[in-house]
C-alpha positions in Angstrom: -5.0 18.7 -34.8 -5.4 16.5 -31.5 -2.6 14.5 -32.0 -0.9 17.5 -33.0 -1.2 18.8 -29.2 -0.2 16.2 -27.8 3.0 16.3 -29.6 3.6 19.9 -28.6 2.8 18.9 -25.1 5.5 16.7 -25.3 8.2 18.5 -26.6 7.5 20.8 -24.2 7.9 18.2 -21.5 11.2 17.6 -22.8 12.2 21.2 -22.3 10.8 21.1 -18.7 13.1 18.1 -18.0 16.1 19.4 -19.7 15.6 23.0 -17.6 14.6 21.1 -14.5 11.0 22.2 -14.2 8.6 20.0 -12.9 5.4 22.3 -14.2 5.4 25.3 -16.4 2.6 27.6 -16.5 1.1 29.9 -20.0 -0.6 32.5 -19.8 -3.0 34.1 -22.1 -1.3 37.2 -22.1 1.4 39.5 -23.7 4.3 41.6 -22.3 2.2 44.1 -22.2 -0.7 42.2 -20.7 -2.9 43.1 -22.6 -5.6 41.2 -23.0 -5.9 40.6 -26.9 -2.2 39.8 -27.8 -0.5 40.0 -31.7 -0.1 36.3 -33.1 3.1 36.2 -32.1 2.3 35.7 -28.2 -0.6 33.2 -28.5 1.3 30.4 -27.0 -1.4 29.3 -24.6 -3.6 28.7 -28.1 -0.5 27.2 -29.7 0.0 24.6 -27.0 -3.4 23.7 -26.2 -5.8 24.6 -29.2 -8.0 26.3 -26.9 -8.9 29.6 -28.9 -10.9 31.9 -26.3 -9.4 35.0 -25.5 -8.8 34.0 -21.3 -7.1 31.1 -20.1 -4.0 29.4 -18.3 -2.6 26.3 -19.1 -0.5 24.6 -16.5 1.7 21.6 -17.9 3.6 18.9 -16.0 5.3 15.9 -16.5 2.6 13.7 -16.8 -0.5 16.1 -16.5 -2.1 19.0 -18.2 -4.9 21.7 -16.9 -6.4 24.4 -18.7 -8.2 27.5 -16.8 -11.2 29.4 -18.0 -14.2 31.2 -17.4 -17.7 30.6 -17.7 -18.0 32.4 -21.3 -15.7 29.5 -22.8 -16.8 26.1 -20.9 -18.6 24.9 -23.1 -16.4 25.9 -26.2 -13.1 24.7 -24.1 -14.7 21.2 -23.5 -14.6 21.0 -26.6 -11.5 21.9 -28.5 -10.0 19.7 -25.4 -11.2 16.7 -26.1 -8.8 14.2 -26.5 -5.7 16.1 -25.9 -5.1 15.3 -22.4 -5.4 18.5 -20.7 -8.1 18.5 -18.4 -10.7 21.4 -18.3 -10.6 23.5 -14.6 -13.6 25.9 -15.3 -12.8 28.7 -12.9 -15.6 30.2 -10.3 -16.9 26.9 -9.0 -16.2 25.9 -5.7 -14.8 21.7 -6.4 -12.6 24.1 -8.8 -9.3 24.1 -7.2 -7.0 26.9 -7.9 -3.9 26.4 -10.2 -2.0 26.7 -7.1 -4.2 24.1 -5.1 -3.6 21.7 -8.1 -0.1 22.1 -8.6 0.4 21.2 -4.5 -1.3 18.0 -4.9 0.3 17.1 -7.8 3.5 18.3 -7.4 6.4 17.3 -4.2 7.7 19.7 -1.6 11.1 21.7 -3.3 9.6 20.9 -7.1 10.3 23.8 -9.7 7.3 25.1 -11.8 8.4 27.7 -14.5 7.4 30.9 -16.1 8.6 33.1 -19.0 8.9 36.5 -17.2 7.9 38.4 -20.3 4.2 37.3 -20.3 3.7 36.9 -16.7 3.1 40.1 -15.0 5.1 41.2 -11.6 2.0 41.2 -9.4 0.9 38.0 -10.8 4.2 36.4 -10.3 4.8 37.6 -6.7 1.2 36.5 -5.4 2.1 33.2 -6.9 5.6 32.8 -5.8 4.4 33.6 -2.1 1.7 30.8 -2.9 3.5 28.0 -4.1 6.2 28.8 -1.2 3.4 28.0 1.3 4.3 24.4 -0.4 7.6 24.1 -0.3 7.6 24.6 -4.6 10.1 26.9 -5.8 9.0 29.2 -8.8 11.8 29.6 -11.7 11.7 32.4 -14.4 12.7 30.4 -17.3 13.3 31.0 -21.0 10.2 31.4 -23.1 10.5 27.8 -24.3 8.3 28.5 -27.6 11.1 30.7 -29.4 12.7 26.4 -29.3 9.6 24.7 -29.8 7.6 26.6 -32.2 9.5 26.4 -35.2 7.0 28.4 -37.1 6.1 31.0 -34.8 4.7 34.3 -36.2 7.1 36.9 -36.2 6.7 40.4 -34.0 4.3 42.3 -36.0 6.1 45.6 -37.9 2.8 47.1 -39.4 3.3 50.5 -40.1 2.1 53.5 -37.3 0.4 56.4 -38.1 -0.7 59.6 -36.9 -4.0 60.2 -34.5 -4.6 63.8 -35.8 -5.3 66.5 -33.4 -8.7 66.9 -34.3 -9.6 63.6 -33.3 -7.6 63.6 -29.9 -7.9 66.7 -28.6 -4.9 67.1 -26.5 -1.6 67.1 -27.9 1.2 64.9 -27.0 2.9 68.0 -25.2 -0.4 68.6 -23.4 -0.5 64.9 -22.5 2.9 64.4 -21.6 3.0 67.6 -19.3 0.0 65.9 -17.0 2.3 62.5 -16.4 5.2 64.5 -15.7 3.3 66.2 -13.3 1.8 62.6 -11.8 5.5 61.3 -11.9 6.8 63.9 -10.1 3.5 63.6 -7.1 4.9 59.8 -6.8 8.4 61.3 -6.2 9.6 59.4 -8.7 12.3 60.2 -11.9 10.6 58.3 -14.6 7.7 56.5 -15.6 7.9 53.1 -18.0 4.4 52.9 -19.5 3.9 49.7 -21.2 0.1 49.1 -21.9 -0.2 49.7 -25.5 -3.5 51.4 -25.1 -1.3 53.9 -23.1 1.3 54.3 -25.0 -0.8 55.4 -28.2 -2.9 57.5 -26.3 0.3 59.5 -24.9 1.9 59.9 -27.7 -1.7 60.4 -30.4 0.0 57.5 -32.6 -2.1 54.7 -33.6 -1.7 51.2 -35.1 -2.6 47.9 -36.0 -0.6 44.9 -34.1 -3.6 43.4 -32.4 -6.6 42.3 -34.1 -9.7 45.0 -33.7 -7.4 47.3 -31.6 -5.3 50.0 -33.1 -2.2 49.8 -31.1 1.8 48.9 -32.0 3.9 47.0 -29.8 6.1 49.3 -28.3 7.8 50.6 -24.8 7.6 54.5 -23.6 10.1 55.8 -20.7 9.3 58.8 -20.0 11.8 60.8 -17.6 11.6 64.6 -16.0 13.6 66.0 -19.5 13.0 63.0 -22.1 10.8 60.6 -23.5 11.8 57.3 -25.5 10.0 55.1 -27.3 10.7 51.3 -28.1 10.0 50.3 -31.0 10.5 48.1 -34.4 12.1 51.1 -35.9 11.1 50.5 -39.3 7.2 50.8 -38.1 7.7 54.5 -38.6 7.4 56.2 -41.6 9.1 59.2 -42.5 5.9 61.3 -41.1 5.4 59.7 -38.5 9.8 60.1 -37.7 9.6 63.7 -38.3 6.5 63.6 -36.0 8.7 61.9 -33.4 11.8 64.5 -34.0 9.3 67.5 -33.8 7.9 66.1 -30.3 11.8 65.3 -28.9 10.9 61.6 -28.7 13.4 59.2 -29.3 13.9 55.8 -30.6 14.9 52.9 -29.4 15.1 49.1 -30.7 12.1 47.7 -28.9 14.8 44.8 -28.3 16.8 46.8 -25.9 14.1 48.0 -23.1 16.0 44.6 -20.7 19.4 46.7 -21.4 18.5 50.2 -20.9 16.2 49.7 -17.7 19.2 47.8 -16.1 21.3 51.0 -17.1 18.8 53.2 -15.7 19.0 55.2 -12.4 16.8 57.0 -10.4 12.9 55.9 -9.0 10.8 54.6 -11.4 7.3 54.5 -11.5 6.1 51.2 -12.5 2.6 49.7 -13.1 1.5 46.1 -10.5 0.7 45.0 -14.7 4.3 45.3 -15.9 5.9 41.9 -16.5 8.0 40.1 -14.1 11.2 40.2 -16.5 10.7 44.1 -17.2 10.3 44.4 -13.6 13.8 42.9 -12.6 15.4 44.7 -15.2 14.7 47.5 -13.9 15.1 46.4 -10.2 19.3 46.3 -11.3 20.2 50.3 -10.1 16.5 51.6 -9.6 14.4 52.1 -6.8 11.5 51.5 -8.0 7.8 52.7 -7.1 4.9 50.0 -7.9 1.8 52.4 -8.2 -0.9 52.7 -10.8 -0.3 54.3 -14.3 -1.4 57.5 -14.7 -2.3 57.3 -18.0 -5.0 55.3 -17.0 -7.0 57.5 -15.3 -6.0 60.1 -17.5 -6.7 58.3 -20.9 -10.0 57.2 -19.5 -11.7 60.5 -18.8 -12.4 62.1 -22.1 -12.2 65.8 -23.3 -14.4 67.8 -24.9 -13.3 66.6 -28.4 -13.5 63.0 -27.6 -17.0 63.2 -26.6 -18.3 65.0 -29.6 -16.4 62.3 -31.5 -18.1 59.8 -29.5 -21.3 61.7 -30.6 -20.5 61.4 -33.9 -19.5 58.1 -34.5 -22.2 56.4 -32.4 -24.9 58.6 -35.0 -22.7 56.7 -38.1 -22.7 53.7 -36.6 -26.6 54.1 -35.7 -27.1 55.0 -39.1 -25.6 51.5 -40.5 -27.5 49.7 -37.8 -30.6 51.2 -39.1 -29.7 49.8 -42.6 -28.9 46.7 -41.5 -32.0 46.6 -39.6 -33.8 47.1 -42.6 -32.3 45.3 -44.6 -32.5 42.4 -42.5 -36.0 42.1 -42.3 -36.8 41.3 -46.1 -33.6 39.1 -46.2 -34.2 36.5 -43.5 -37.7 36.0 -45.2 -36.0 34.6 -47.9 -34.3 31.6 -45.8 -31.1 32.0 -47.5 -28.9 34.4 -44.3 -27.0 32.6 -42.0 -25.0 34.2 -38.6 -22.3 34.2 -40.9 -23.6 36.4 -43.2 -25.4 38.5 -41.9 -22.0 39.3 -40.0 -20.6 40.2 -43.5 -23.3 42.8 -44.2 -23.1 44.7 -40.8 -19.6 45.1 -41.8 -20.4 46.4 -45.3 -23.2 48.9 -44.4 -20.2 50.1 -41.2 -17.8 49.9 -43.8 -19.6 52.7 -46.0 -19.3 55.2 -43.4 -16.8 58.0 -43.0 -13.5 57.3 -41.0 -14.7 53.8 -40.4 -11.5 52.4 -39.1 -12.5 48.3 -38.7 -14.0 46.5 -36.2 -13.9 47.0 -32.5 -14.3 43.8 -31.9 -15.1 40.5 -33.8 -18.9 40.3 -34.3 -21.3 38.2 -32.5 -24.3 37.2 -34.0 -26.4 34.5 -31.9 -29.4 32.9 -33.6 -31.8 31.2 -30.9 -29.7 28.9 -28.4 -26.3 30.6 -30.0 -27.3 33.7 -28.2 -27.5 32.0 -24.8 -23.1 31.3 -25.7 -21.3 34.0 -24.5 -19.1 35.7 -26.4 -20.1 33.1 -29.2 -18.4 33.4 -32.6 -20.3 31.7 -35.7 -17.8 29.6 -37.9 -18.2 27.4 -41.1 -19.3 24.5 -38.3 -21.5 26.1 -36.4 -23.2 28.6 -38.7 -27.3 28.0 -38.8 -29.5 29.6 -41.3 -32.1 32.8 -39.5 -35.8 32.3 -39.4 -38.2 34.5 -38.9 -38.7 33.5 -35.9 -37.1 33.8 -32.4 -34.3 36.3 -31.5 -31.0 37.2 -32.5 -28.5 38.2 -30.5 -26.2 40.7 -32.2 -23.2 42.3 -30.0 -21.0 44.2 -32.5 -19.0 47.7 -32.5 -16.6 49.5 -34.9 -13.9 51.4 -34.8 -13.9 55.0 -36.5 -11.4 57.7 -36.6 -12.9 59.8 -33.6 -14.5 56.9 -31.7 -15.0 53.4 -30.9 -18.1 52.0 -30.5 -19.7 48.5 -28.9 -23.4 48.0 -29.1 -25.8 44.9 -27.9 -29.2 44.6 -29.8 -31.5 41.4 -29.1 -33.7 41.0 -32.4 -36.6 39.7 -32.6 -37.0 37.5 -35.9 -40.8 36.1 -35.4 -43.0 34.8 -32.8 -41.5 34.5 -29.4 -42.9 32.6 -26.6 -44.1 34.1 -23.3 -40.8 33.5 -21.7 -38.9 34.8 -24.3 -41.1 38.0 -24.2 -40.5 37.8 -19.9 -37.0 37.6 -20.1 -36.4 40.5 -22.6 -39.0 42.5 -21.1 -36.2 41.8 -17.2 -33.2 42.9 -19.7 -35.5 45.7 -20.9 -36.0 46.7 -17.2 -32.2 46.7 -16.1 -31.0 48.7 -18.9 -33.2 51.3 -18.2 -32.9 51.6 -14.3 -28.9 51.6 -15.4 -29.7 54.4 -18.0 -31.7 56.5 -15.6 -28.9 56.4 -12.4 -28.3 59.3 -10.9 -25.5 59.5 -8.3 -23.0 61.2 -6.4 -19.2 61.7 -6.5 -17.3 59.1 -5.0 -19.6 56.0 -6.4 -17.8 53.7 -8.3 -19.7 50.8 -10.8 -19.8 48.4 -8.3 -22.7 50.3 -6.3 -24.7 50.7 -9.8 -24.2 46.9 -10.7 -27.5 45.9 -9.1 -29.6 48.2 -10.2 -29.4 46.5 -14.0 -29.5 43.2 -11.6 -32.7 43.9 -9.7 -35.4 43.1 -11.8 -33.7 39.3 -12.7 -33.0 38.8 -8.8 -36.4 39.2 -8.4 -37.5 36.5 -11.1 -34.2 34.5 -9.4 -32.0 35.3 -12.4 -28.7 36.3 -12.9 -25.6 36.3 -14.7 -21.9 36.0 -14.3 -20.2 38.5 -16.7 -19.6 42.6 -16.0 -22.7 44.9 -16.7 -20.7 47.2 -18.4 -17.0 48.4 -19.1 -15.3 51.5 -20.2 -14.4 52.2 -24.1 -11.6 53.6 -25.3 -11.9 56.8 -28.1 -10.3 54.9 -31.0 -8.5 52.8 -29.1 -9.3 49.5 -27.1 -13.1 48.6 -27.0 -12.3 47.5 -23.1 -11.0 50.0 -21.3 -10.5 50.2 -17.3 -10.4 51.3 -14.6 -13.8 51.5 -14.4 -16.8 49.3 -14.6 -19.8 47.6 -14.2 -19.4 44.5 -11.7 -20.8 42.2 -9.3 -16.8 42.2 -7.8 -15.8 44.9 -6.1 -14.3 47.4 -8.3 -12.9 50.4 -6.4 -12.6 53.0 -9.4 -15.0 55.7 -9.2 -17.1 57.2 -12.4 -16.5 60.5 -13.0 -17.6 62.6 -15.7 -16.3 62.2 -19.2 -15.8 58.4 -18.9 -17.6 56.2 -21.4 -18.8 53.0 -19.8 -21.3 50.2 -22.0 -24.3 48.7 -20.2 -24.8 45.5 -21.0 -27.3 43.5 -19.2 -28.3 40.0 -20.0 -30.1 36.6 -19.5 -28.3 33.4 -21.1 -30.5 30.1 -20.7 -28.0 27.8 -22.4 -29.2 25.9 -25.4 -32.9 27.0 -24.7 -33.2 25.7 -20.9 -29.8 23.6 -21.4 -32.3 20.7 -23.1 -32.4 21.8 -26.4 -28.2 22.3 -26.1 -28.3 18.6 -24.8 -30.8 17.3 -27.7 -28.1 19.2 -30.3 -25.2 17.3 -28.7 -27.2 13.7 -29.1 -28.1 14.7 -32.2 -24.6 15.7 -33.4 -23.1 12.3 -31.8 -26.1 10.5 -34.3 -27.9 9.3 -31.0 -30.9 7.1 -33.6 -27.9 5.8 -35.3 -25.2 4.8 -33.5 -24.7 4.3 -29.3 -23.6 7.6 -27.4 -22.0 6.0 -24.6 -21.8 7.9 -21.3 -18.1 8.6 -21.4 -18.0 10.2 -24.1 -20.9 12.6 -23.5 -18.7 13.1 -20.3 -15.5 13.9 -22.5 -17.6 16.0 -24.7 -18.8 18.4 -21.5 -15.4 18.5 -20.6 -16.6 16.4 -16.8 -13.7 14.7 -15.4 -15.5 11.6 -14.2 -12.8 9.7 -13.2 -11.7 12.5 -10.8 -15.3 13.4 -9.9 -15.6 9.4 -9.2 -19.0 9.3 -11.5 -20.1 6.5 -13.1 -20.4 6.6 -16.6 -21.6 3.1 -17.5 -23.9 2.5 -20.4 -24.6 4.4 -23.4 -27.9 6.0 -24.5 -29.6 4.2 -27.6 -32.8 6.5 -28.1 -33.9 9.5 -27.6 -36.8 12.2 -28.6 -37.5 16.2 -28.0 -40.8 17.7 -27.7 -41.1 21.5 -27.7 -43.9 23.9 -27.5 -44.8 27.3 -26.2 -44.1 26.5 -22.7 -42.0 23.6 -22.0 -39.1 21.1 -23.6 -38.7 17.9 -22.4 -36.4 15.6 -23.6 -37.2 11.7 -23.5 -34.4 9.1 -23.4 -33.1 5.4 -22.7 -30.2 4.3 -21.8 -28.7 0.8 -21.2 -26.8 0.9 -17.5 -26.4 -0.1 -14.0 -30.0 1.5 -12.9 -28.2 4.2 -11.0 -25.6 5.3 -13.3 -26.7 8.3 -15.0 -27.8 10.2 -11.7 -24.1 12.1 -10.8 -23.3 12.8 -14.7 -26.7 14.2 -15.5 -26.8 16.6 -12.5 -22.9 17.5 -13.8 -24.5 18.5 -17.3 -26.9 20.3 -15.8 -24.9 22.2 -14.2 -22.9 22.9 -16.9 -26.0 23.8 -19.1 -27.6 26.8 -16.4 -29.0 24.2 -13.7 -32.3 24.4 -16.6 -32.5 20.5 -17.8 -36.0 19.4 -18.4 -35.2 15.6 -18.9 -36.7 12.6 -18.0 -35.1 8.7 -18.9 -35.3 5.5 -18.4 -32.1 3.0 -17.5 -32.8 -0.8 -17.5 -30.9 -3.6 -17.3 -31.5 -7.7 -15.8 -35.2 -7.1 -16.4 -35.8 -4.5 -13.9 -36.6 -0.9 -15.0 -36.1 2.3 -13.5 -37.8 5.6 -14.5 -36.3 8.9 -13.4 -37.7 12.7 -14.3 -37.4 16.0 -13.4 -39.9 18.3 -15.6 -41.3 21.7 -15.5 -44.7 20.1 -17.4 -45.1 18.0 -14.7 -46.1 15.0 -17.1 -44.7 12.7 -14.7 -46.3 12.4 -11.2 -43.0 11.9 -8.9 -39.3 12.6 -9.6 -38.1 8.9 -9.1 -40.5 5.9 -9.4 -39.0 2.3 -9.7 -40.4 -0.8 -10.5 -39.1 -3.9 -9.1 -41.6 -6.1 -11.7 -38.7 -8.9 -12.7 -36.3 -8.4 -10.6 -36.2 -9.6 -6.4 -36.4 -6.5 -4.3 -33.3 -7.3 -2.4 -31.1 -7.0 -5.8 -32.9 -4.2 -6.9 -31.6 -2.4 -3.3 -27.8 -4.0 -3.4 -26.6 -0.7 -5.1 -28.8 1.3 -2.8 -28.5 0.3 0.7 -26.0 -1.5 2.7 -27.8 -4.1 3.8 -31.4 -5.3 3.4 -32.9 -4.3 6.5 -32.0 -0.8 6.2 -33.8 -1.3 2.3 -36.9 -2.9 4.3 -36.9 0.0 7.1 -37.0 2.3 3.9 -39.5 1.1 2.5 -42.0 0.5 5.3 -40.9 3.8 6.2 -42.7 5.3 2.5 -45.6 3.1 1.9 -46.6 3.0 6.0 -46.5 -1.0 6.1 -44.9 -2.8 9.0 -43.1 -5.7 9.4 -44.5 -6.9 11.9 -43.0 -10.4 13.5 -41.9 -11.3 10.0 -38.6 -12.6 9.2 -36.8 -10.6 6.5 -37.1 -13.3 4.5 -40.5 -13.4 4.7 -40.9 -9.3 4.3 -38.5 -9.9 1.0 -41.8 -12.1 -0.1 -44.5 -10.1 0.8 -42.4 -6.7 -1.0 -42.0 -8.5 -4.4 -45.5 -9.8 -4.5 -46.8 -6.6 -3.4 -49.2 -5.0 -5.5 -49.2 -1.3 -6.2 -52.5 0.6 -6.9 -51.1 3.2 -9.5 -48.2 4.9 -10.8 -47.8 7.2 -7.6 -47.2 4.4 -5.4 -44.4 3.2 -6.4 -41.7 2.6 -3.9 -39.0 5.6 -4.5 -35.6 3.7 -4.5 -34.0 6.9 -4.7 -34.9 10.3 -5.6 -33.9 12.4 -8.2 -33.7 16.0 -8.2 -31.7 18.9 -9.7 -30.2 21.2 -6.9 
């Protein structure tokens, strides 16, 4: 599969060369920009084999980045390896931006590309003004996977159907009345809504183009006197045409949206989300009004029949859960369940009840250090059996006729330790101060974020993702505008919208140590040498750009583990100070939680470095010059030796006196020291 990328990287070079780009950029997205996309648009997977749902790749002529967030570092590290695209993880400040990158790696009057369709208009003017600032030019190009992806999923043509009336609650003449009215208060003539979310909503039609979410691919214009939907016209069946007749809707090729908008005349109202080739279609006779959809806010505030629907599913889906609960119990006593199967059985006992529609979203289920992965999704390779013991994360939701649920429970399988019990007992606490909010109009989710914050701030805890966001009623499980969020996010929660609240603690691979011990067990650490640059390559660190040394390899290794503390033990064979800067890199990756101590040696001299919780260790750095002349064990250290002598008379409270170096040289490496705690630090080492 590796060398597979790399191939596709390169024919894709050859299409930047032959259209004059010297970068192209892909997108996670849709023409719709939605953010779970029909197979058909995953390019961004296609060219890199990164399979998270968020992510850019930017490609030039001789590099390759990938952008992600936090929930998919650890799983884009590693389906990157050995592709050549480098892993930007997005957030952290030595991050540069894509734009940053591209002006150091690009020259003044360069072209980078974009397909239009899957880039949206806001995103492609903020960059264009960006990359301007430069002196790079930015180029809507043709989508250069219709050439290169010779077996590219075809646009999806499954079949629509009705969302009946007493499910919805409003009726598409109801519905369509409102955004006339909000077309018409923007002084426009027309409105092209092109979120899919919206577009089923408006019209009570419902699909299946996009995995977990019941939409179609489609385009709705709607003017003062007529609605038209794009569409693959033989989606509809006969009901669902009549439906369309009966509701004066007509039908268009979904093909010819580019044609009709350039036709069109009048103001148009136009989402910031709609994509950049949409956008100048329309630009052609138009005036054209950039404003949010209405639909948005309308879709998200839901009627009186929505929320009893809501009611209704969540009691169904709390009845399977109760099942599965129980069933759960007696099953993972047996030792035979896995994450992947217990997966399987949520689905069955959701499955077996009324208008179960699917799955809202695919299923996590996080046994011990998976549940510290966000957003982690058990496959044949990384499926571990359940104990009865520790917790289980289980984050899982359905779709049913009249609602759409999305529910978090953290299990607990067996004995838990007291830090486990702290932590849920902090989640416990910040669900419930969420829960119990009261507030006034005009507050939006931003304001309520800390409350489900507050009792992990206190313990110095936090974490990165959203507390919360909206849910659609049979529709998308995320649903804006509003939400839950450390970033400001100006939408105000009124009543009828549904919102999650998710709070959470995620200490990576069991304090990042046990998630390290996994990774030198999987690379056989008792059997075979782990050298440093490939650990490096495996976390995705970029030590050559970072400038980190990643000499040696580790040749043994051992994890102890009890109530209270992990510690992992190792040795390595390097340059004494090599594995400082790619250690504190992989602890940063793993939650800033490493509990490690090792040992490096090399000529004779040994160096022992720790940094643990369990205090086994007196000091964080103690070095032993036994073997080795104290002036080569400081030639790494200190520029010369007398700044190494001023050092160390400095710590031990020894002067030199009126001897020569040479003669302090002497005295150091024949002095004795009483105990372990008086060794001479050569350098300390700490986690920041």
């Amino acid at each position: 599969m590796k060398s597979e990328i790399i191939n596709r990287i390169a024919s894709l070079r050859n299409f930047m060369r032959k259209h004059k780009l010297s970068a192209f950029i892909i997108p996670s997205t849709d023409p719709h920009s939605g953010e779970y996309i029909p197979k058909h648009w995953e390019a961004r997977k296609w060219i890199s084999g990164f399979t998270g749902s968020a992510g850019t790749v930017v490609v030039t002529l001789d590099k390759a980045g990938l952008w992600t967030d936090s929930r998919y570092f650890l799983q884009a590290a590693e389906q990157l390896e050995n592709t050549g695209i480098t892993l930007f993880k997005e957030r952290l400040p030595e991050t540069p931006s894509i734009v940053e990158w591209l002006g150091c790696v690009l020259n003044a009057e360069d072209n980078v590309g974009i397909d239009g369709w899957v880039n949206s208009y806001q995103e492609t003017s903020n960059l264009q003004k960006e990359l301007e600032k430069k002196q790079i030019h930015l180029t809507l190009a043709p989508d250069p996977f219709n050439e290169l992806w010779t077996d590219r999923p075809a646009l999806p043509d499954n079949k629509v159907f009705i969302h009946e009336l007493k499910y919805a609650g409003l009726s598409y003449k109801d519905k369509i009345t409102q955004i006339r009215e909000a077309i018409r208060r923007n002084s426009c003539t027309g409105i092209l809504i092109s979120a899919l979310d919206e577009v089923a909503w408006t019209l009570n039609l419902r699909g299946s183009d996009v995995h977990c979410n019941p939409v179609f691919v489609s385009y709705l214009l709607i003017t003062e006197y007529s609605s038209t939907l794009y569409i693959i016209e033989n989606k509809l069946s006969d009901e669902v045409k009549d439906y369309l007749t009966e509701n004066e809707i007509k039908v268009r090729p979904y093909s010819t949206i580019e044609k009709d908008l350039k036709d069109f005349t009048g103001k148009l109202l136009l989402s910031a989300n709609i994509n950049a080739a949409v956008h100048a279609a329309a630009c052609a006779h138009s005036l054209i009004e950039i404003a949010p959809s209405p639909v948005l806010f309308l879709k998200a505030i839901k009627n009186e029949t929505e929320i009893e629907g809501f009611h209704r599913a969540m009691k169904r889906d709390g009845v399977a859960m109760v099942k599965f609960l129980r069933w759960l119990k007696a099953a993972v006593s047996t030792g035979n369940e896995t994450e992947i199967s217990i997966d399987k059985k949520l689905y069955e006992f959701r499955a077996g009840q009324p208008h179960f529609n699917g799955i809202s979203f695919d299923t996590i289920a996080g046994y011990k250090a998976h549940g510290a992965i966000v957003h982690y999704e058990a496959t044949p390779e990384t499926d571990i059996p359940l104990k009865p013991e520790g917790m289980l994360l289980l984050d899982s939701g359905a779709q049913y006729l009249d609602g759409t649920t999305d529910i978090t429970r953290t299990i607990v399988l067996g004995a838990l330790t007291k830090e486990e019990k702290t932590d849920y007992t902090l989640v416990l606490k910040g669900f419930i101060q969420l829960s119990m909010a009261q507030f006034p109009h005009g507050t939006c989710g931003t304001q309520l974020d800390a409350l489900a914050r507050l009792p992990m701030w206190k313990a110095g805890i936090n974490y990165l993702h959203g507390t919360g966001h909206g849910v659609g009623c049979f529709l998308n499980v995320h649903e804006g505008p509003h939400q839950f969020r450390m970033n400001h996010m100006p939408a105000l929660l009124v009543p009828g919208m549904t919102v999650t609240n998710e709070p959470g603690i995620y200490k990576t691979g069991r304090h990042g140590v046990n998630n390290l011990w996994n990774t030198f067990q999987s690379m056989e650490v008792n059997n075979k040498n782990i050298w440093l640059s490939d650990l490096a390559k495996h976390y995705g660190i970029d030590y050559e750009a970072k400038q980190i040394c990643v000499r040696g390899h580790i040749y043994w290794a051992e994890y102890e583990e009890d109530e209270d503390v992990c510690l992992l033990s190792f040795e390595t064979e390097t340059a004494w100070d090599a594995c400082n800067d790619i250690f504190f890199e992989i602890d940063r990756l793993l939650g800033g939680e490493l509990s490690i101590s090792y040992r490096c040696c090399e000529c004779g001299c040994e160096v022992y470095y720790t940094h643990d919780e369990g205090n086994y260790f007196p000091e964080e750095c103690c070095v032993s010059a036994s073997g080795k002349p104290f002036e080569e064990c400081c030639d790494d250290v200190y520029g010369t030796i007398e700044e190494a002598i001023k050092e160390w008379t400095s710590k031990t409270g020894i002067e030199q006196g009126e001897r020569t170096n040479e003669q302090m040289m002497d005295f150091i490496n024949e002095y004795e020291y009483e105990n372990d705690e008086t060794y001479f630090y050569i350098r300390t080492f700490t986690f920041e």
